[in-house]
C-alpha positions as CSV (number, residue, x, y, z in Angstrom):
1,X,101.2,110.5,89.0
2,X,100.5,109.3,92.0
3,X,101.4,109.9,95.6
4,X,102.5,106.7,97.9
5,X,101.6,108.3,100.9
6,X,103.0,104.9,102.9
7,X,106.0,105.4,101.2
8,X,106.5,109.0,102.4
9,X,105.2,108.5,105.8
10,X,108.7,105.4,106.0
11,X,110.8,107.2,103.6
12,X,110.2,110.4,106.4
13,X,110.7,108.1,109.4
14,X,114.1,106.3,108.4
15,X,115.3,109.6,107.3
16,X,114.4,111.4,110.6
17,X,115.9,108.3,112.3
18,X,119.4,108.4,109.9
19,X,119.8,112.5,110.2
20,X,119.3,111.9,114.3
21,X,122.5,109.4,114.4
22,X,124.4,111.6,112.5
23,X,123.5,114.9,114.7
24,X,123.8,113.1,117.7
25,X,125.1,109.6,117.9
26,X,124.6,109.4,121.3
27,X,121.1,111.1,122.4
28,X,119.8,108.9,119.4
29,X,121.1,105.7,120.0
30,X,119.4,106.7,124.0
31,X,116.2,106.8,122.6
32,X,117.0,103.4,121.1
33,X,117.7,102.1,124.6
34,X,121.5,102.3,125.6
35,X,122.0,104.9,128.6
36,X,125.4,104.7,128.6
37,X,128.3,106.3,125.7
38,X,129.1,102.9,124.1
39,X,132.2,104.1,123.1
40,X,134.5,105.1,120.4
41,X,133.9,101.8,118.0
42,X,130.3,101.9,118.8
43,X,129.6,105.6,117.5
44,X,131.5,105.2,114.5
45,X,129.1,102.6,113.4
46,X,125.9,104.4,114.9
47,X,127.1,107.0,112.7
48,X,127.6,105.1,109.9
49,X,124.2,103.2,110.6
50,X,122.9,107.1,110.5
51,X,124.2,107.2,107.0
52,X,122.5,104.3,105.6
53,X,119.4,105.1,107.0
54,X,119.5,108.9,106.1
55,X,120.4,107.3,102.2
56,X,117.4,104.5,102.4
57,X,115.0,106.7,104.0
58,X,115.7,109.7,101.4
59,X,115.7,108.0,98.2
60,X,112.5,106.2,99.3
61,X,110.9,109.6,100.1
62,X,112.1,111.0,96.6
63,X,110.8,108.0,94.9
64,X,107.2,108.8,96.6
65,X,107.7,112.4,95.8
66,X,108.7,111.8,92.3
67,X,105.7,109.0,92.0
68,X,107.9,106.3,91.5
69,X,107.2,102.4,92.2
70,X,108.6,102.5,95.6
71,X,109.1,99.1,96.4
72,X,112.8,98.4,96.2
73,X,113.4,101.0,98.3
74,X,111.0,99.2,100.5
75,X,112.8,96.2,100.5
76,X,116.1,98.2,101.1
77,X,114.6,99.5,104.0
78,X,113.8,96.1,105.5
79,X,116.7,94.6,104.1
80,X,118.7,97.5,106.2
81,X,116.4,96.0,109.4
82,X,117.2,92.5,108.7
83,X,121.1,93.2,109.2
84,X,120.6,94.8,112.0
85,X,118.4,92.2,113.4
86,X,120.5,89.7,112.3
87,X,123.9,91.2,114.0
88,X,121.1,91.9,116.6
89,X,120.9,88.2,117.7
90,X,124.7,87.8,117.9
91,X,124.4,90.1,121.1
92,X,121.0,89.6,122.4
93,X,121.5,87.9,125.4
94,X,124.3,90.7,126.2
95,X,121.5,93.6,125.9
96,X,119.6,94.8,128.9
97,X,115.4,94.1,128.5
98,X,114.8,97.6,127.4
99,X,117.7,97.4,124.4
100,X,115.6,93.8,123.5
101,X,112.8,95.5,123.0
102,X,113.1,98.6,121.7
103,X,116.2,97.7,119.1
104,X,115.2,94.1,118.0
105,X,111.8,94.8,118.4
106,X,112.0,98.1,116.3
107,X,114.3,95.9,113.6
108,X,111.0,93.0,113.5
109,X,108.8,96.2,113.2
110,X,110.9,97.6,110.2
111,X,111.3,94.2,108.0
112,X,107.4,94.0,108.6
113,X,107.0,97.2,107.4
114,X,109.5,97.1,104.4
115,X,107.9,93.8,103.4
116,X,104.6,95.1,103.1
117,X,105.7,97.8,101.2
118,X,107.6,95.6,98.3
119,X,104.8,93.3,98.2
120,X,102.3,95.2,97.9
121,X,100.9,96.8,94.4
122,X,101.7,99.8,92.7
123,X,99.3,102.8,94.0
124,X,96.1,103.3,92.3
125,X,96.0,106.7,90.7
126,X,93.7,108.9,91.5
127,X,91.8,109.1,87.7
């Protein structure tokens, strides 16, 4: 059985990324380029982002653990991105340079990544 070590290095990331917005919405969603609170509405769905990626991020780390094909999770993962690219562009000329490049850039980075990772073959074992 092999180990997708790709798949546990994302699976880790979004995971990291997910438990961070539900510890603390706020501090995270700084990192991500906001300085200010952005409000009540706001953290409910930073929260709720924190959720999805905490779910995407762990099942694609137990698939890799469990030596699973990991690839749907992959695309779920860039899937996940591409919403939040999408709702992204709705906004972007309301987001300060910083928040352009650090949350739409990051979303880009993520679809790349969870493509790569659904297209590309099973792991080799290690026989």
């Amino acid at each position: 059985m092999p180990t997708d070590r790709a798949a546990l290095v994302a699976g880790s990331i979004r995971l990291a990324s997910g438990v961070s917005f539900l510890v603390d919405p706020l501090r995270a969603n700084r990192l991500w380029g906001e300085p200010d609170d952005p409000g009540p509405s706001a953290r409910l769905l930073l929260r709720s982002m924190g959720y999805r990626d905490a779910l995407i991020g762990g099942l694609l780390l137990a698939a890799a653990l469990r030596g699973d094909d990991t690839r749907g999770w992959f695309l779920a993962s860039g899937g996940a991105d591409a919403a939040d690219l999408l709702g992204g562009m709705s906004v972007h000329h309301d987001l300060k340079r910083g928040q352009q490049v650090i949350g739409l850039g990051g979303a880009v980075v993520g679809i790349g990544v969870g493509l790569w990772g659904a297209l590309r073959g099973r792991p080799r074992s290690d026989v």
